[in-house]
C-alpha positions as CSV (number, residue, x, y, z in Angstrom):
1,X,20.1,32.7,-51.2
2,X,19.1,36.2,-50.4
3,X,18.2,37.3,-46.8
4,X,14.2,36.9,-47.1
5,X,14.9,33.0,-47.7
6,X,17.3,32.7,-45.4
7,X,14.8,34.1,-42.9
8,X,12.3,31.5,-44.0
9,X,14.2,28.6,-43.7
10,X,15.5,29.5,-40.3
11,X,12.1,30.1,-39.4
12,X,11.4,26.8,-41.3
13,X,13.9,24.8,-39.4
14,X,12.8,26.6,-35.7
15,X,9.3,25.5,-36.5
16,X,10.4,21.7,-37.1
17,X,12.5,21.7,-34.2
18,X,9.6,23.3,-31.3
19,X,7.6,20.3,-33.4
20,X,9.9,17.7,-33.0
21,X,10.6,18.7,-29.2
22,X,7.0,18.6,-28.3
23,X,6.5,15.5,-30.3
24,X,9.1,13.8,-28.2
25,X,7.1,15.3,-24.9
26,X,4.2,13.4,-26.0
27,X,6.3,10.2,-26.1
28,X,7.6,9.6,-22.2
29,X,9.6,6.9,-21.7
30,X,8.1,5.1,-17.7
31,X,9.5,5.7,-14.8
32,X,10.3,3.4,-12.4
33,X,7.4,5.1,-10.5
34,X,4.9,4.0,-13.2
35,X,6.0,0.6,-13.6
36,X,5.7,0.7,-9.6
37,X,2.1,1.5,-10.2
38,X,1.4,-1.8,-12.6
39,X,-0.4,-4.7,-11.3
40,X,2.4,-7.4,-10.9
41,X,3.5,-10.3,-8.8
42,X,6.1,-10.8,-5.9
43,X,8.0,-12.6,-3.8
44,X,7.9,-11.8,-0.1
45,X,11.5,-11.9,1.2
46,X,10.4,-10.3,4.7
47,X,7.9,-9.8,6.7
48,X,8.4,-6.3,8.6
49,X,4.9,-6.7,10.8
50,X,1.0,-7.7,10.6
51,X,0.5,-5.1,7.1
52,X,3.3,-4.4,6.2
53,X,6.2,-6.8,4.0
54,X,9.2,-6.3,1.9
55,X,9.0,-7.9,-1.9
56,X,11.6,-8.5,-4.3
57,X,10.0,-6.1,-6.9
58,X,12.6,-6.8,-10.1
59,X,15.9,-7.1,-7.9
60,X,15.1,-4.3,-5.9
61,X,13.5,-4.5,-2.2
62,X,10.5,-2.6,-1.7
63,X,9.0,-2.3,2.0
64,X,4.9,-2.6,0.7
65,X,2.2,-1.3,3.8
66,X,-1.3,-3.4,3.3
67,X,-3.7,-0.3,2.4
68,X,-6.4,0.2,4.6
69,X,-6.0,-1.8,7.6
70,X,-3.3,-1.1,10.7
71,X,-2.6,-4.1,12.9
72,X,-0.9,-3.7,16.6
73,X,2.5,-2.4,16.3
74,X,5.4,-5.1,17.3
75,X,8.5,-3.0,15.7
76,X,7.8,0.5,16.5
77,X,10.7,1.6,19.1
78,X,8.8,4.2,20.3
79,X,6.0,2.0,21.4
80,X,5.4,-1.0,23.3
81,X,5.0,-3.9,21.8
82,X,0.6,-3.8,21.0
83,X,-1.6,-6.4,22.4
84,X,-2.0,-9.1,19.5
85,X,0.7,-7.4,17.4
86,X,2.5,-11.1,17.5
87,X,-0.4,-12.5,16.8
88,X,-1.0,-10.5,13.9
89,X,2.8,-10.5,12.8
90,X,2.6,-14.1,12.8
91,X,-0.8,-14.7,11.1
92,X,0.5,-12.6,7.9
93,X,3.4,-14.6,7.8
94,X,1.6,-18.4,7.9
95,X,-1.1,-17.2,5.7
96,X,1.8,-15.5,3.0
97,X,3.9,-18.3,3.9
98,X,6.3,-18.8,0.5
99,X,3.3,-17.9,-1.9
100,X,3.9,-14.9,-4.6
101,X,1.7,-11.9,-3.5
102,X,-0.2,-9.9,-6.4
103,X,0.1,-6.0,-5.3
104,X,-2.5,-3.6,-6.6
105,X,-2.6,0.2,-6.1
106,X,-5.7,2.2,-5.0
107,X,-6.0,5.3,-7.8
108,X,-8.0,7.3,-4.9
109,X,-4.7,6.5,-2.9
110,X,-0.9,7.6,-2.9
111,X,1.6,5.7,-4.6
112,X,3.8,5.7,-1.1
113,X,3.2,6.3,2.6
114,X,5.3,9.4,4.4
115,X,7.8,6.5,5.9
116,X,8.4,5.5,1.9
117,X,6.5,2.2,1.8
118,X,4.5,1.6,-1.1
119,X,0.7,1.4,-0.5
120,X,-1.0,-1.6,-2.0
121,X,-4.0,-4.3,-2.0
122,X,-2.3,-7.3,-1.5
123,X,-3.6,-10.7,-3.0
124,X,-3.0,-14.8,-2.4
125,X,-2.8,-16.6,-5.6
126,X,-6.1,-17.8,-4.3
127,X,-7.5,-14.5,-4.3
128,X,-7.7,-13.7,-0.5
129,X,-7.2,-10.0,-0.2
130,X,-4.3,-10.1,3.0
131,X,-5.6,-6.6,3.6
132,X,-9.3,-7.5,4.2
133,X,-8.6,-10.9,6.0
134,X,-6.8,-9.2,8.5
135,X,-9.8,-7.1,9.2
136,X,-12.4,-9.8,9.3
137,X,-10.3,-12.4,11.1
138,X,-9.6,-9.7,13.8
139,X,-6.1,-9.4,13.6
140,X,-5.8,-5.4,12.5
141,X,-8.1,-2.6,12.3
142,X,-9.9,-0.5,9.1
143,X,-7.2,2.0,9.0
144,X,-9.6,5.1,7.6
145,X,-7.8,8.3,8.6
146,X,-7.5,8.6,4.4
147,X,-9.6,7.8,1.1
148,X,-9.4,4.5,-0.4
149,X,-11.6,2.4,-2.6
150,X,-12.6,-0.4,-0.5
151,X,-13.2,1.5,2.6
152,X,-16.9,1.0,3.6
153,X,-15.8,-2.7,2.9
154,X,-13.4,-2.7,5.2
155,X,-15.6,-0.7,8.0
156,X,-18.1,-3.6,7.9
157,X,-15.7,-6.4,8.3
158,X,-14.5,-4.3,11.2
159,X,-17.8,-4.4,12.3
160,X,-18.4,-7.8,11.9
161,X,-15.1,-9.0,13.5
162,X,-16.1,-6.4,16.7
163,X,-19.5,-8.0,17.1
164,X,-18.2,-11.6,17.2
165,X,-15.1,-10.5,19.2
166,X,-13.0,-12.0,16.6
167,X,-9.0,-11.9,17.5
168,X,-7.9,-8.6,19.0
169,X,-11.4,-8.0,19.7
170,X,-12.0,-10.6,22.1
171,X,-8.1,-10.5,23.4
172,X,-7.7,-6.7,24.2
173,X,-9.0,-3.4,25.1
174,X,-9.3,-1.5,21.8
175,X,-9.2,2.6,22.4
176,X,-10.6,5.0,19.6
177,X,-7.7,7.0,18.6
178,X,-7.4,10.8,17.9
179,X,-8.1,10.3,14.0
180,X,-12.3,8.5,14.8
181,X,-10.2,5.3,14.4
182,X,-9.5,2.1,16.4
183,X,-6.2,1.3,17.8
184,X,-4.2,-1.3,19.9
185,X,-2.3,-0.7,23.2
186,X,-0.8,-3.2,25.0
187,X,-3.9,-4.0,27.9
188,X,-5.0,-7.5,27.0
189,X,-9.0,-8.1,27.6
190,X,-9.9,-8.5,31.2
């Protein structure tokens, strides 16, 4: 083999191998971060506060914020404990009860929160949206200080809930927050 062939087949082989590389780019193998992002179903082994639970998601706990709505804080040590925050606490956990949760994700949305908690829709096997419920029923607030699909939805149930001084509504002294938003404090309704 003389040197002009040898040059060839090198160049040859090189060619095959920047082809087999970025053939092999093309084919990813999931992360856990994408199977994160998948539709699937849970059991609740904790329930942290009003919107936000832990699931067993495949033998690993993950802490899963409701997207979209923000009930009355009951665990934050920097805060008092949030007129109707037990109220709201324990109105996710009767409703949840022992049922599987369905989690979805919100692709105008984050994957996770800045504390780490996964951001999701979460669904009854009956099909009760937690997230929503918890708005309409008065028991948390639309939560809007970000993008997310079902926000003007939300808004109106807030609305709604306001006007008929549903839960929280008719039980404290809600105070717009720095963000246009509605938040707790721990005044109950005079």
């Amino acid at each position: 083999m003389n040197a002009a062939q040898k040059r060839r087949l090198l160049r040859a082989l090189f060619l095959l191998l920047v082809l087999a590389l970025t053939g092999l780019g093309a084919y990813r193998i999931p992360t856990t971060q994408q199977y994160i992002r998948e539709i699937g179903t849970y059991s609740v082994l904790e329930f942290d506060d009003g919107d936000t639970i832990v699931v067993d998601m495949n033998g690993v706990p993950e802490k899963v914020r409701f997207i979209g709505v923000d009930t009355p804080e009951t665990k934050d040590p920097r805060k008092a404990v949030q007129c109707y925050g037990a109220e709201a606490s324990e109105f996710t956990k009767q409703r949840i009860g022992t049922q599987p949760v369905r989690l979805e994700s919100d692709p105008t949305n984050t994957n996770r929160d800045r504390y780490n908690r996964l951001l999701r829709y979460v669904y009854l096997p009956d099909g009760t949206l937690m997230n929503a419920e918890l708005i309409r029923q008065g028991y948390g607030f639309a939560y809007t200080s970000f993008p997310f699909e079902k926000k003007s939805d939300f808004v109106l149930y807030q609305d709604q809930a306001m006007q008929t001084h549903a839960g929280l509504w008719g039980a404290c002294q809600p105070v717009l927050n720095e963000y246009g938003g509605y938040t707790s404090n721990d005044v109950p309704a005079t």
